[in-house]
ROMI-450148 format. One record per residue (C-alpha): residue in one letter; x, y, z. Coordinates in nm, 2 decimals, decimal comma. Last residue first. Example, Ala and Ser with C-alpha at 12.3 -4.5 7.8 and 13.67 -1.06 7.14 Angstrom:
2
R   rokol        X        Y        Z
R       S     1,37    -0,11     0,71
R       A     1,23    -0,45     0,78
***
This chain:
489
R   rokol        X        Y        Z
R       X    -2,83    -2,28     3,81
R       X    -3,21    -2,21     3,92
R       X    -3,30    -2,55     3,72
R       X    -2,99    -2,71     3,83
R       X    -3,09    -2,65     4,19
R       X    -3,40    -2,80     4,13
R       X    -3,38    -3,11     3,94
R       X    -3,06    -3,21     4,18
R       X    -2,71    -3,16     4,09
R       X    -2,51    -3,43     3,89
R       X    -2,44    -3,24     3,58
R       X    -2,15    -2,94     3,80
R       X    -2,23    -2,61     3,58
R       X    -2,01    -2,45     3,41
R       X    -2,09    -2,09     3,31
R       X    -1,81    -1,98     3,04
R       X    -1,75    -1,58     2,96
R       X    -1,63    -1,40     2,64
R       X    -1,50    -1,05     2,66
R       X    -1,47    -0,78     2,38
R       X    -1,80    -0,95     2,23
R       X    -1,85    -1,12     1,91
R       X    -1,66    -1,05     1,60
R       X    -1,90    -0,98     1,29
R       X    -2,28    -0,90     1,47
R       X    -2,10    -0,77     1,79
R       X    -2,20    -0,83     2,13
R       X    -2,19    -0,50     2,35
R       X    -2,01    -0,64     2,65
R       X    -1,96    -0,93     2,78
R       X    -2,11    -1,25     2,58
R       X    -2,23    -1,57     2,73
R       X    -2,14    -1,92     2,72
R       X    -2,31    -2,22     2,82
R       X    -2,11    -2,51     2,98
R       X    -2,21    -2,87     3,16
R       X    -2,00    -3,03     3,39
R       X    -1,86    -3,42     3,46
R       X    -1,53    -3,32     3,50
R       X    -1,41    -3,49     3,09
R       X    -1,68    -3,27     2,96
R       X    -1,69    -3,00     3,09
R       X    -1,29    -2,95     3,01
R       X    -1,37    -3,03     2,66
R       X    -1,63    -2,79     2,62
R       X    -1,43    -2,53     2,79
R       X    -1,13    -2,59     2,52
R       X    -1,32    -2,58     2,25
R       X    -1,59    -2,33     2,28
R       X    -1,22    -2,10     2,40
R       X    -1,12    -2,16     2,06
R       X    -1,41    -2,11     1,84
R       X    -1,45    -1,76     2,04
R       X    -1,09    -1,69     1,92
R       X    -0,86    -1,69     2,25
R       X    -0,59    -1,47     2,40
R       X    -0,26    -1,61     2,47
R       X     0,05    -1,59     2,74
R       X    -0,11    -1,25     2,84
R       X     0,14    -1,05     3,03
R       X     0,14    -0,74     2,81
R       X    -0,21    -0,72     2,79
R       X    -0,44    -0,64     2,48
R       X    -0,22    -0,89     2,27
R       X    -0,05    -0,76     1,97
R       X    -0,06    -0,85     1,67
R       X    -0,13    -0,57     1,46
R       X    -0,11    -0,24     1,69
R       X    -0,39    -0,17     1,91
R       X    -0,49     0,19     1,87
R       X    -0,78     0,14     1,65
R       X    -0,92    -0,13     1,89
R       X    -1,23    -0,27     1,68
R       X    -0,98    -0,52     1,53
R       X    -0,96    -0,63     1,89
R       X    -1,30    -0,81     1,88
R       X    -1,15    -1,15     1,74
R       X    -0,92    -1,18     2,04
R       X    -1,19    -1,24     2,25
R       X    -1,10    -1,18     2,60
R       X    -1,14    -1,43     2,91
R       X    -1,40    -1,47     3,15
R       X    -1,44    -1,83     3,32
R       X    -1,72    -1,88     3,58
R       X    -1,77    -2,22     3,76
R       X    -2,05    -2,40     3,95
R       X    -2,10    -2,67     4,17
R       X    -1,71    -2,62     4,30
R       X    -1,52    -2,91     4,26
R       X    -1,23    -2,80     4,42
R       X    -1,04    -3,15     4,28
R       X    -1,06    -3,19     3,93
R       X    -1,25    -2,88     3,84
R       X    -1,03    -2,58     3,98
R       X    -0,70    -2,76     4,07
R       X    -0,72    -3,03     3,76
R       X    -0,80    -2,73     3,49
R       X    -0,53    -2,54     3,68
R       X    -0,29    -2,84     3,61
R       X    -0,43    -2,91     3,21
R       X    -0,38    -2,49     3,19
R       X    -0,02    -2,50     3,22
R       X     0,10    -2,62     2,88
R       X    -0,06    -2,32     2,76
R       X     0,19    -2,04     2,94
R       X    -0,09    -1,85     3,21
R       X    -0,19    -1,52     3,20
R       X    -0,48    -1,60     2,97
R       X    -0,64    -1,81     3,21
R       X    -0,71    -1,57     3,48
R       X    -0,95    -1,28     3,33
R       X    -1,17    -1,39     3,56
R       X    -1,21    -1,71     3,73
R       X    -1,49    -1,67     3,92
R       X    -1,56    -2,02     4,18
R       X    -1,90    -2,11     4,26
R       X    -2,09    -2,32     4,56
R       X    -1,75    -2,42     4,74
R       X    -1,68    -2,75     4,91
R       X    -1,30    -2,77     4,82
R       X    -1,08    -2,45     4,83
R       X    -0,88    -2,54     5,12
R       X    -0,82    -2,87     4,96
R       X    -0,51    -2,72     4,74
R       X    -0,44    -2,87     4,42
R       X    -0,14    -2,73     4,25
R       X    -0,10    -2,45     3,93
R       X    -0,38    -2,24     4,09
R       X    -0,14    -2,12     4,28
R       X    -0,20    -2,02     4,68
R       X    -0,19    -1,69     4,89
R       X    -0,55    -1,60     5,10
R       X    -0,81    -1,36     5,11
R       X    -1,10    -1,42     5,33
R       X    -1,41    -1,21     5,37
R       X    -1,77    -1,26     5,55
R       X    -1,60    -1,28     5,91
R       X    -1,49    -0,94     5,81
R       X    -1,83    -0,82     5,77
R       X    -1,95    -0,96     6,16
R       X    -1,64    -0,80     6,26
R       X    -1,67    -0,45     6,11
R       X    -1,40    -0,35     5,87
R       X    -1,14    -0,10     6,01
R       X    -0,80    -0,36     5,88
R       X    -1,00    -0,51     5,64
R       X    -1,00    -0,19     5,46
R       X    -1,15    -0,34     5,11
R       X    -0,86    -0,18     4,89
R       X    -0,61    -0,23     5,15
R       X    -0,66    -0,59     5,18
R       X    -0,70    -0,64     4,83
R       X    -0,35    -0,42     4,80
R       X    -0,14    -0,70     5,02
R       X    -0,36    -0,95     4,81
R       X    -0,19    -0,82     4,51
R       X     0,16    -0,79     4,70
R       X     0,15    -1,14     4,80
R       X     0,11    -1,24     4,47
R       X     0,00    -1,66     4,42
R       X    -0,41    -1,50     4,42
R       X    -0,69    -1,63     4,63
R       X    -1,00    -1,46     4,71
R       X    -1,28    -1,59     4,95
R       X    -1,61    -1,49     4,99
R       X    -1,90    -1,65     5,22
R       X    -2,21    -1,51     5,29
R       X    -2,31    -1,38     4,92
R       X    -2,66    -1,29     4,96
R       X    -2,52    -0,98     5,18
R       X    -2,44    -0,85     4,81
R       X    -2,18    -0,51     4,86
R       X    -1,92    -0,79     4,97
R       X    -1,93    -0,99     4,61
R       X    -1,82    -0,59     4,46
R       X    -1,52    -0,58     4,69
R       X    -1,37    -0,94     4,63
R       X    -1,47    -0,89     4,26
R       X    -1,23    -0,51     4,28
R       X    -0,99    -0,71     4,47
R       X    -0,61    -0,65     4,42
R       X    -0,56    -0,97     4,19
R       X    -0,88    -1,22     4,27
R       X    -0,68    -1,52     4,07
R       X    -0,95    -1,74     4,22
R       X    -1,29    -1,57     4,31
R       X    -1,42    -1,80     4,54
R       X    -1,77    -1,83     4,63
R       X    -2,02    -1,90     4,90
R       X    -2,37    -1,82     4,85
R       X    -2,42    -1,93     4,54
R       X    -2,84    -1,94     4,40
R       X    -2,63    -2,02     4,01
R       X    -2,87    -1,73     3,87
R       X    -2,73    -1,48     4,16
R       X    -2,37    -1,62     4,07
R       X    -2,46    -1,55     3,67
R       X    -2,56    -1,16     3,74
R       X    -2,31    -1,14     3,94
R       X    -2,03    -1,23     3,69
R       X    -2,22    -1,03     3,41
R       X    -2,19    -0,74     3,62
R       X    -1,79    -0,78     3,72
R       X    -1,78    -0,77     3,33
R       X    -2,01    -0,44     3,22
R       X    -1,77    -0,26     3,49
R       X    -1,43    -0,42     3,34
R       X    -1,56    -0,29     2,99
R       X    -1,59     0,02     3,12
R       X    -1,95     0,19     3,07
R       X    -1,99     0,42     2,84
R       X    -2,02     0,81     2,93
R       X    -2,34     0,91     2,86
R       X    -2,29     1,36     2,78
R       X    -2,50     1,58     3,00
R       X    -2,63     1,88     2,87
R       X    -2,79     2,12     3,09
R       X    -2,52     2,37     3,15
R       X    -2,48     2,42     2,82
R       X    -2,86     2,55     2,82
R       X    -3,05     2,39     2,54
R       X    -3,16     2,57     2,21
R       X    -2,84     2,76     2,19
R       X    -2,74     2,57     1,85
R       X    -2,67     2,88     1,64
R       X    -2,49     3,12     1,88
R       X    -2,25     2,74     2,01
R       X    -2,19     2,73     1,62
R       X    -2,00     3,06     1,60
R       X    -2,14     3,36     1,38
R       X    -2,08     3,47     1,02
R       X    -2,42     3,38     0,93
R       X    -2,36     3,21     0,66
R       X    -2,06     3,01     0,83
R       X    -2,32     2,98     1,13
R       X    -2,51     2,84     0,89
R       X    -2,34     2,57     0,76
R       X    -2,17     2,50     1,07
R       X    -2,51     2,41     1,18
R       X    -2,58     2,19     0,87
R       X    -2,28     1,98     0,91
R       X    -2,39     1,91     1,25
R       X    -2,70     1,78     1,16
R       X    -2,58     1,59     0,88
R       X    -2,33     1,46     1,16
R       X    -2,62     1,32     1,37
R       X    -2,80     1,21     1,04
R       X    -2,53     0,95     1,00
R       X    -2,47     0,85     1,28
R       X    -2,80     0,71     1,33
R       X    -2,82     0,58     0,94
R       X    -2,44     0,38     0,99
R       X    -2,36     0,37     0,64
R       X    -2,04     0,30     0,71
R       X    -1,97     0,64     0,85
R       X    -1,73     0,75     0,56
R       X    -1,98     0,60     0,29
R       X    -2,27     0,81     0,48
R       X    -2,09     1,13     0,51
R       X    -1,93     1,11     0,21
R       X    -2,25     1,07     0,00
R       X    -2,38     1,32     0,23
R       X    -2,17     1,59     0,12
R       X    -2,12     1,54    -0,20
R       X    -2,19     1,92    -0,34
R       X    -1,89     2,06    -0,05
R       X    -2,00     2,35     0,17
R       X    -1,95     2,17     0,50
R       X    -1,72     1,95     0,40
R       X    -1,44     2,25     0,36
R       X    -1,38     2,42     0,67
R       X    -1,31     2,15     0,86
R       X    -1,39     1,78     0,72
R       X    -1,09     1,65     0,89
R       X    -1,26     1,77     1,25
R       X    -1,55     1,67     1,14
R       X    -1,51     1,35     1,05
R       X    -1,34     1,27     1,36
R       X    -1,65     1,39     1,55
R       X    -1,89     1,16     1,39
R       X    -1,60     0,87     1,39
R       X    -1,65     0,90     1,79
R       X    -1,96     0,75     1,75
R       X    -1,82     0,39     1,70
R       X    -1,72     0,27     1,34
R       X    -1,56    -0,11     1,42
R       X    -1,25    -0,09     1,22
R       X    -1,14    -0,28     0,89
R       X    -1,38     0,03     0,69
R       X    -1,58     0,03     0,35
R       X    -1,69     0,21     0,05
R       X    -1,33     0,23    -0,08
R       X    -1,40     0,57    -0,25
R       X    -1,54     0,65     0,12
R       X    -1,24     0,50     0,29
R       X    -1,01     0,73     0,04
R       X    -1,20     1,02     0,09
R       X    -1,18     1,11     0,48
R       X    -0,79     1,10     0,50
R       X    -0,68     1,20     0,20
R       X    -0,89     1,53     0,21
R       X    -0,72     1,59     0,57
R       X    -0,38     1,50     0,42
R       X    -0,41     1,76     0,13
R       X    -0,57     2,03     0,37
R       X    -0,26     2,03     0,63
R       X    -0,01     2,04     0,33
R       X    -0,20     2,36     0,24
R       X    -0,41     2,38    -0,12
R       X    -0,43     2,61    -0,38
R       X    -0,09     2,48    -0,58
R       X    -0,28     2,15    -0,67
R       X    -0,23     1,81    -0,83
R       X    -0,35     1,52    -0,74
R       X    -0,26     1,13    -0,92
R       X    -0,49     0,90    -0,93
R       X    -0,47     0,50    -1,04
R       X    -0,78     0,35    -1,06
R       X    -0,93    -0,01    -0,88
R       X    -1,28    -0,16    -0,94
R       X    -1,12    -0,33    -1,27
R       X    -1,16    -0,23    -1,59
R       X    -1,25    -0,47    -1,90
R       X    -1,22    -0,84    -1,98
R       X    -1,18    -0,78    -2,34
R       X    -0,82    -0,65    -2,26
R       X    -0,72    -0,98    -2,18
R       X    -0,31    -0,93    -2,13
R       X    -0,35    -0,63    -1,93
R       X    -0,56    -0,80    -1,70
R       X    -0,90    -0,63    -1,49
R       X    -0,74    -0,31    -1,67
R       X    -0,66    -0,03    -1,37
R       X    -0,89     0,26    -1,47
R       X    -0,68     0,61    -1,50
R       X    -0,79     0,92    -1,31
R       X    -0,60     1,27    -1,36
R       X    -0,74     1,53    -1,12
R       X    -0,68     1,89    -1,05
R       X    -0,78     1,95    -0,70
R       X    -0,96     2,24    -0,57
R       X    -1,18     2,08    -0,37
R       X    -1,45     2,07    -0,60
R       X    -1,23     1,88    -0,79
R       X    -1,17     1,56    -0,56
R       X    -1,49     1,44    -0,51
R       X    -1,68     1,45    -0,77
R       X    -1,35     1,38    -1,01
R       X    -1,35     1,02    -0,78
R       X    -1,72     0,97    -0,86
R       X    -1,67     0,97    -1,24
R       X    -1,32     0,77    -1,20
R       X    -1,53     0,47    -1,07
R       X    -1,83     0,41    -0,79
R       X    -1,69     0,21    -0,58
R       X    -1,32     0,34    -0,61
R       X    -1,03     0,11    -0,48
R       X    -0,69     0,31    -0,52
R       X    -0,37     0,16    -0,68
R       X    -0,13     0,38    -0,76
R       X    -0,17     0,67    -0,50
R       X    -0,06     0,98    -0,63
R       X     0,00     1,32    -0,49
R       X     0,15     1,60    -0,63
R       X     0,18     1,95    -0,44
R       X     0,25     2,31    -0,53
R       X     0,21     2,45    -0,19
R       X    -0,02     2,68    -0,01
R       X     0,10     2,89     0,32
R       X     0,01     2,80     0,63
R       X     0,22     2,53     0,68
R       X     0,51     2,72     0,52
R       X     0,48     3,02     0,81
R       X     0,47     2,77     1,08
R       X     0,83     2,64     0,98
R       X     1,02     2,49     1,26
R       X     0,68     2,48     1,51
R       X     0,50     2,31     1,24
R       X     0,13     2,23     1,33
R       X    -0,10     2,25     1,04
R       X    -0,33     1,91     1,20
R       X    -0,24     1,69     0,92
R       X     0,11     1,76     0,98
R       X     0,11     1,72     1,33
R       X    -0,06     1,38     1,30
R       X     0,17     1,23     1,02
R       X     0,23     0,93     1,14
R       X    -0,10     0,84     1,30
R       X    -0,35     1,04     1,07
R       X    -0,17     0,89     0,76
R       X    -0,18     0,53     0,87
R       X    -0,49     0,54     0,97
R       X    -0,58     0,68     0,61
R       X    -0,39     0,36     0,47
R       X    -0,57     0,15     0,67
R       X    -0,92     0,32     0,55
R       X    -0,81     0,21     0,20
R       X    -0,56     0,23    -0,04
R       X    -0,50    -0,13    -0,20
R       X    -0,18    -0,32    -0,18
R       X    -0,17    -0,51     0,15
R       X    -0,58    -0,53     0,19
R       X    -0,64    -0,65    -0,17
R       X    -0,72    -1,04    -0,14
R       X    -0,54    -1,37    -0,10
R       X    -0,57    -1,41     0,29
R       X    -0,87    -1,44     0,39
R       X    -0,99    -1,51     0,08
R       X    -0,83    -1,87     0,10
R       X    -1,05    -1,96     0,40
R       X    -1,36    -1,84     0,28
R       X    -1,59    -2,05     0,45
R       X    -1,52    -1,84     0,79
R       X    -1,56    -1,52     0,62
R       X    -1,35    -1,27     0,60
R       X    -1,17    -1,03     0,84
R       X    -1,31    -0,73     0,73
R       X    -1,68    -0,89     0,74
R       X    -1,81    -1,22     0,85
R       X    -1,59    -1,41     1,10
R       X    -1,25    -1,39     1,22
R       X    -1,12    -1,02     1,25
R       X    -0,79    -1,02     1,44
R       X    -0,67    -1,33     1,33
R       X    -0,74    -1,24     0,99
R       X    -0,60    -0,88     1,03
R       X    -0,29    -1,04     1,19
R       X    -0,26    -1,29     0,89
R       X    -0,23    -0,99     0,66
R       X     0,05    -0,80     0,83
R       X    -0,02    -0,51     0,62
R       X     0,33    -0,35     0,53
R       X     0,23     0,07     0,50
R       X     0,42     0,28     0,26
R       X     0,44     0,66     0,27
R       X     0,64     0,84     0,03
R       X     0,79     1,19     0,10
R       X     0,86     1,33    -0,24
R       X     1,08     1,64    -0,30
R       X     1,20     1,86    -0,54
R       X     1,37     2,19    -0,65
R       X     1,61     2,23    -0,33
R       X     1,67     1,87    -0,31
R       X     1,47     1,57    -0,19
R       X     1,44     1,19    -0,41
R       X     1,30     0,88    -0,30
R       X     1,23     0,99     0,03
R       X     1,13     0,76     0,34
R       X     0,84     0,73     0,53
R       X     0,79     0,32     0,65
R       X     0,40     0,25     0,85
R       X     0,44    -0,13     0,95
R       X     0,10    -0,33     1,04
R       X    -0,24    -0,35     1,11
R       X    -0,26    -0,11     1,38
R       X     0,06     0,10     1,28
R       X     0,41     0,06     1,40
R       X     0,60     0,28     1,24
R       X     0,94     0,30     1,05
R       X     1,17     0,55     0,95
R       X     1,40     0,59     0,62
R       X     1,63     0,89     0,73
R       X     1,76     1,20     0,51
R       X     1,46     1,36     0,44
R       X     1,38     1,40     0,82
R       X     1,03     1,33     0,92
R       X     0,78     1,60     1,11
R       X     0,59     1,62     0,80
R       X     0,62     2,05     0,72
R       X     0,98     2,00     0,83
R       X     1,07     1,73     0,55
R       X     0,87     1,97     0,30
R       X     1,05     2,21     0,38
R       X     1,30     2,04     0,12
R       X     1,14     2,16    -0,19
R       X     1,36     2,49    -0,07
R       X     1,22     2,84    -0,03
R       X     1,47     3,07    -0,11
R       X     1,67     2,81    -0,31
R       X     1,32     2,72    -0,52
R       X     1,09     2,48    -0,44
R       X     0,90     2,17    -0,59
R       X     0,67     1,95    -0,43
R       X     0,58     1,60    -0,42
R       X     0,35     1,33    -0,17
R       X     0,39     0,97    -0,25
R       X     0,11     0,72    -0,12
R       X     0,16     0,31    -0,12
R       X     0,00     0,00     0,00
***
């Protein structure tokens, strides 16, 4: 995937700025870590009369699979090949305009501290971008591109060069050329149109792409004759968001008109008055789910193994329907903070004699933890080296035995919705692994099966139609209680 960005300049005012206008020295090749991949700037040529910063972006193309398993981005599950074998590395997309807002933030933003009378000023600039998808052909990538000042050449990429008769492909090459425009303008354009001429995004589109949009679209969305074309395509289509930034679009509008600020226009409700919904943490919507399943299981007395410094511990105490609460963890300086965390020092006696927090590894069998109603283990497994798990499987269902058993652990199919986590990478830096939804199925329906459980599974957090949830939780349930408790369980 590949952008080049030229200028010219004379010895006054050397094609060289250009280095200072994008924060990256002509003379160094420098790499990024993106999150899909490798961001590399270098310079092919720079001198006084020219210069051309190219941008190319390595997709690591088996992290996007693993990343986003199932229908969408990611590809289909019966579509193994196409997973792989496809455009994503080569084509300009929505991970090329990440790529552009992340390495070249202060750029696309008009900040130059070295020259900030050259980022204000307009420059005779080239782009081209060799291989660009456009739904919608060269037609709709002149609409978009030349009422913004642009002058536009737009050649159709041949399906095959050597079979003519087969015709174009969905893909053009364009070059840009302009002396009108600020470096700051050219990267903002760049980064709003080249998802919509794709038609599509590899990243979950949350309401904070409303205000991203805006803040590219600055001073020139507003008035421009495709407006909601872009909107839409740039928003995935998504009709809510959609209409919000219409909405706002339309009061810029007129307070450009009216040669007034936007808070004058939209003064229907007091400032004061507005309140904004924060979202729920993720580690919030999780300790719910977790009570939600002991008040199902009718537990009373429950251990949350691998408790760390106690936020279950302290949320189990809150419920007087739990009677009996026990964390374990193998760091003495987690449970050091646990204990500070819920005060046990000033707590109450007939609350203390509710609360226990002992050392021990889940690694070995320990018979203080048999005879238990549930046991939470969240967010434990993942921190342990694979050829570990057959011992705590052993500890926890071998010999504790409790009748029921919650397991949280992330889906690593629902960080492609993480913009800011870089290709491969687990969420945590001490995670041994983190699990496709197939692969924890797997793994707790074998366990269940060989202790003598059953095992549902529910999602944590908002459940998404392509990757799942951000969390994935097991409910085991012990086969040989009664009619009644394992119709409440």
């Amino acid at each position: 995937m590949f952008l080049t960005i030229s200028t010219t300049g004379t010895p006054e005012r050397p094609a060289t700025d250009l280095g200072f206008l994008l924060h990256k020295h002509p003379d160094k090749a420098q790499a990024f870590s993106t999150s899909y991949g490798k961001a590399h700037v270098l310079y092919p040529e720079a001198d006084a009369e020219r210069c051309t910063a190219a941008l190319l972006l390595e997709v690591d193309a088996v992290a996007l699979v693993r990343r986003g398993k199932g229908k969408g981005r990611g590809g289909a599950p019966d579509a193994a090949l196409a997973q792989y074998v496809n455009d994503r590395p080569y084509a300009a997309s929505s991970l090329l305009a990440v790529a552009l807002s992340s390495v070249f933030s202060s750029a696309m933003r008009g900040v130059c501290n070295a020259r900030p009378e050259r980022a204000e000023q307009p420059l005779p600039l080239r782009v081209e971008v060799p291989a660009l998808p456009a739904r919608g052909g060269p037609d709709l990538v002149r609409k978009l591109f030349e009422p913004l000042g642009w002058a536009v050449t737009v050649e159709p990429v041949a399906l095959d060069s050597q079979f003519p008769e087969w015709g174009d492909s969905r893909y053009v090459r364009l070059v840009l050329e302009s002396s009108q425009r600020t470096l700051a303008e050219a990267l903002r354009h760049l980064y709003v149109l080249l998802p919509v001429l794709d038609d599509a995004k590899h990243y979950w589109v949350a309401p904070d792409e409303v205000d991203k949009l805006l803040r590219a679209g600055e001073g020139w969305l507003p008035a421009h004759p495709e407006q909601k074309l872009i909107t839409s395509r740039y928003l995935s289509r998504r009709w809510s968001l959609t209409r919000q930034a219409m909405e706002r679009l339309e009061l810029v509008r007129l307070a450009e008109a009216d040669d007034s600020e936007v808070e004058e226009i939209d003064n229907a409700v007091e400032a004061e008055a507005e309140t904004e919904e924060k979202p729920t943490p993720l580690a919030e919507q999780r300790r719910d789910a977790i009570l939600t399943a002991l008040h199902a299981s009718g537990a009373s007395r429950v251990l949350d193994l691998g408790c760390g410094q106690g936020q279950l511990v302290q949320a189990l105490l809150k419920d007087v329907r739990f009677t009996e609460i026990v964390g374990v963890d193998v760091s003495m300086r987690a449970l050091t903070i646990a204990s500070r965390r819920l005060k046990l020092d000033r707590m109450g006696e007939r609350q203390a004699s509710r609360v226990k927090l002992m050392q021990g590894s889940l690694a070995y069998t320990d018979n203080r933890l048999k005879g238990y109603d549930a046991a939470v283990l969240s967010e434990v497994v993942e921190h342990l080296d694979l050829p570990r798990l057959p011992a705590l499987e052993y500890a926890v269902f071998g010999s504790a035995r409790p009748r029921t058993v919650l397991v949280t652990t992330p889906n690593v199919e629902y960080n492609v919705r993480w913009e800011s986590l870089p290709a491969g990478h687990v969420r945590h830096g001490d995670h041994r692994f983190e699990w496709t939804r197939e692969e924890f199925r797997a793994w707790a329906e074998t366990v269940a099966e060989r202790h003598g459980y059953g095992v549902e599974f529910v999602p944590v957090g908002p459940d998404d139609p392509e990757v799942g949830p951000p969390t994935q939780m097991a409910v085991f349930v012990m086969k040989d209680l009664n009619e009644k408790e394992a119709k409440a369980a």
